[in-house]
C-alpha positions as CSV (number, residue, x, y, z in Angstrom):
1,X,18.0,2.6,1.8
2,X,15.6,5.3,2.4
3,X,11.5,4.6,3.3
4,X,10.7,5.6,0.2
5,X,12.4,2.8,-1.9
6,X,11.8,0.2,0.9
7,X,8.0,0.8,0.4
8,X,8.3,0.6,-2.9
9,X,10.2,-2.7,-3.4
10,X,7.7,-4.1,-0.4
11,X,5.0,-2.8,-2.8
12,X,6.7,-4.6,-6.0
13,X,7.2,-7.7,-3.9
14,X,3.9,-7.7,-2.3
15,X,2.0,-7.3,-5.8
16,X,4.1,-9.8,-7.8
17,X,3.8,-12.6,-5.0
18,X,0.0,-12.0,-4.3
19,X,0.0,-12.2,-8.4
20,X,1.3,-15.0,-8.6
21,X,-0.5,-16.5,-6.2
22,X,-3.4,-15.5,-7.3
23,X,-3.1,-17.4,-10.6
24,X,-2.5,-20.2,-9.0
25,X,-5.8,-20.4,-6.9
26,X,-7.7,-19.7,-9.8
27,X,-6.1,-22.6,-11.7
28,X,-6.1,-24.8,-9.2
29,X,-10.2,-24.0,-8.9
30,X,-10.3,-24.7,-13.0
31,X,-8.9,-28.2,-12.5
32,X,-11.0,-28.9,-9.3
33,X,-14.0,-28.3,-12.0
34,X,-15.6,-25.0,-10.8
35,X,-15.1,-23.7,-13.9
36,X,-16.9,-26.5,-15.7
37,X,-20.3,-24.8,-15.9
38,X,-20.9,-20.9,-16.3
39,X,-20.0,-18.9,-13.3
40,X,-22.2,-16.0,-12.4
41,X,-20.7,-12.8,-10.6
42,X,-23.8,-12.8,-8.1
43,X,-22.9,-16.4,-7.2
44,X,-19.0,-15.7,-6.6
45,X,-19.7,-12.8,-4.7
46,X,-22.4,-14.6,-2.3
47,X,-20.0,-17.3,-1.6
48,X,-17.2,-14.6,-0.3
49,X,-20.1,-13.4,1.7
50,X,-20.7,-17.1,3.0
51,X,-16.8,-17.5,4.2
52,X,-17.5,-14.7,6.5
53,X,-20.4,-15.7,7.6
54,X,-18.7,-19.1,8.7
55,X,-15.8,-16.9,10.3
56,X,-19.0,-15.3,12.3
57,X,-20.5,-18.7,13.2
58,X,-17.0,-19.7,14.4
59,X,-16.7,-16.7,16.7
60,X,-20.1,-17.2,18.0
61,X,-18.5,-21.0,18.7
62,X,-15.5,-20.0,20.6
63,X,-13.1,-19.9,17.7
64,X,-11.9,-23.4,18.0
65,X,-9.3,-24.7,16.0
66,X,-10.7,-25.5,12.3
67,X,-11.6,-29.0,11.6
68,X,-9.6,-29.0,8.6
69,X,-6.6,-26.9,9.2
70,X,-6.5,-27.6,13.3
71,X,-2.7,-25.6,13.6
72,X,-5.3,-22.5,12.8
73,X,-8.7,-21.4,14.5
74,X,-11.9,-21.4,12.8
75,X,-12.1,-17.7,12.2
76,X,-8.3,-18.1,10.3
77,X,-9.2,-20.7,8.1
78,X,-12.7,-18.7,7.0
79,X,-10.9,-15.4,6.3
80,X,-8.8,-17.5,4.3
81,X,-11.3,-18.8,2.5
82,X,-12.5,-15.6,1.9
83,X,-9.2,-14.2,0.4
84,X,-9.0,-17.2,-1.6
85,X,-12.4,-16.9,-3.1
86,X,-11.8,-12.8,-3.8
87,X,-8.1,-13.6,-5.5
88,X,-10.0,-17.0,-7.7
89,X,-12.7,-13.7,-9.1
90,X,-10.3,-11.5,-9.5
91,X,-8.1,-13.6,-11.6
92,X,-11.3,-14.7,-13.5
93,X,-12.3,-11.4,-14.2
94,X,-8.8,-10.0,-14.8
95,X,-9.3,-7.3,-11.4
96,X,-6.0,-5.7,-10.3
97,X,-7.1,-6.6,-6.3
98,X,-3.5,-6.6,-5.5
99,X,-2.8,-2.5,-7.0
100,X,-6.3,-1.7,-5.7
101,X,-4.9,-2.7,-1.9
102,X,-2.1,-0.7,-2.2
103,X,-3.9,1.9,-3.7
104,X,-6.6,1.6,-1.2
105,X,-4.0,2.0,2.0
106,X,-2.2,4.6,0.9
107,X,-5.7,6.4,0.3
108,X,-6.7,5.2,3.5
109,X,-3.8,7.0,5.6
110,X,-4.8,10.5,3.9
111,X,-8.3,10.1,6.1
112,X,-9.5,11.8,9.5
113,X,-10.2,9.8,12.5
114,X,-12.7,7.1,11.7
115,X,-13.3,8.5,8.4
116,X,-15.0,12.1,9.9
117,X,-16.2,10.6,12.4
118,X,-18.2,7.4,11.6
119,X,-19.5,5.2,14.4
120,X,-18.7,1.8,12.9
């Protein structure tokens, strides 16, 4: 099987399972009542911005295991909250974040060194 067509069904398998469960975040956040009361884009947004900013805080603590999911450290269990939180938008708002990755790498590995040269 040549590159090419591995990438490709990696892509198609990658898409459809991040798909899927990305539907199923966002339904499971209906029935846990989030979507009771209007949602506002601002709001979603800020709260991905919060679950990094707990990933920072447990950095800044030593990274110790989270208090919830112990088998993974704190800065784990954030960045999955963070995922979590961008797959329950984009399911609510219908975004293709799963294309857009793809998209995004492939884009990504056409650029120079540090994108021409870009401190951080």
């Amino acid at each position: 099987m040549s590159r090419r067509i591995k990438m490709e069904r990696l892509t198609t398998d990658f898409e459809n399972e991040f798909d899927t469960l990305q539907a199923d975040i966002h339904e499971l956040a209906k029935s846990k009542g989030w979507y009771d009361m209007e949602r506002h884009d601002a709001e979603m947004i800020a709260l991905m911005h919060s679950e990094l900013s707990e990933a920072l805080e447990a950095m800044r603590n030593g990274n110790p295991p989270d208090d919830k999911i112990p088998d993974y450290s704190g800065v784990e269990a954030e960045l999955a909250d963070v995922v979590i939180r961008i797959m329950d938008f984009a399911e609510y708002k219908g975004y293709d974040v799963s294309g857009a990755i793809i998209k995004k790498h492939e884009m990504n590995k056409t650029r120079s060194i540090r994108h021409g040269g870009k401190k951080f």
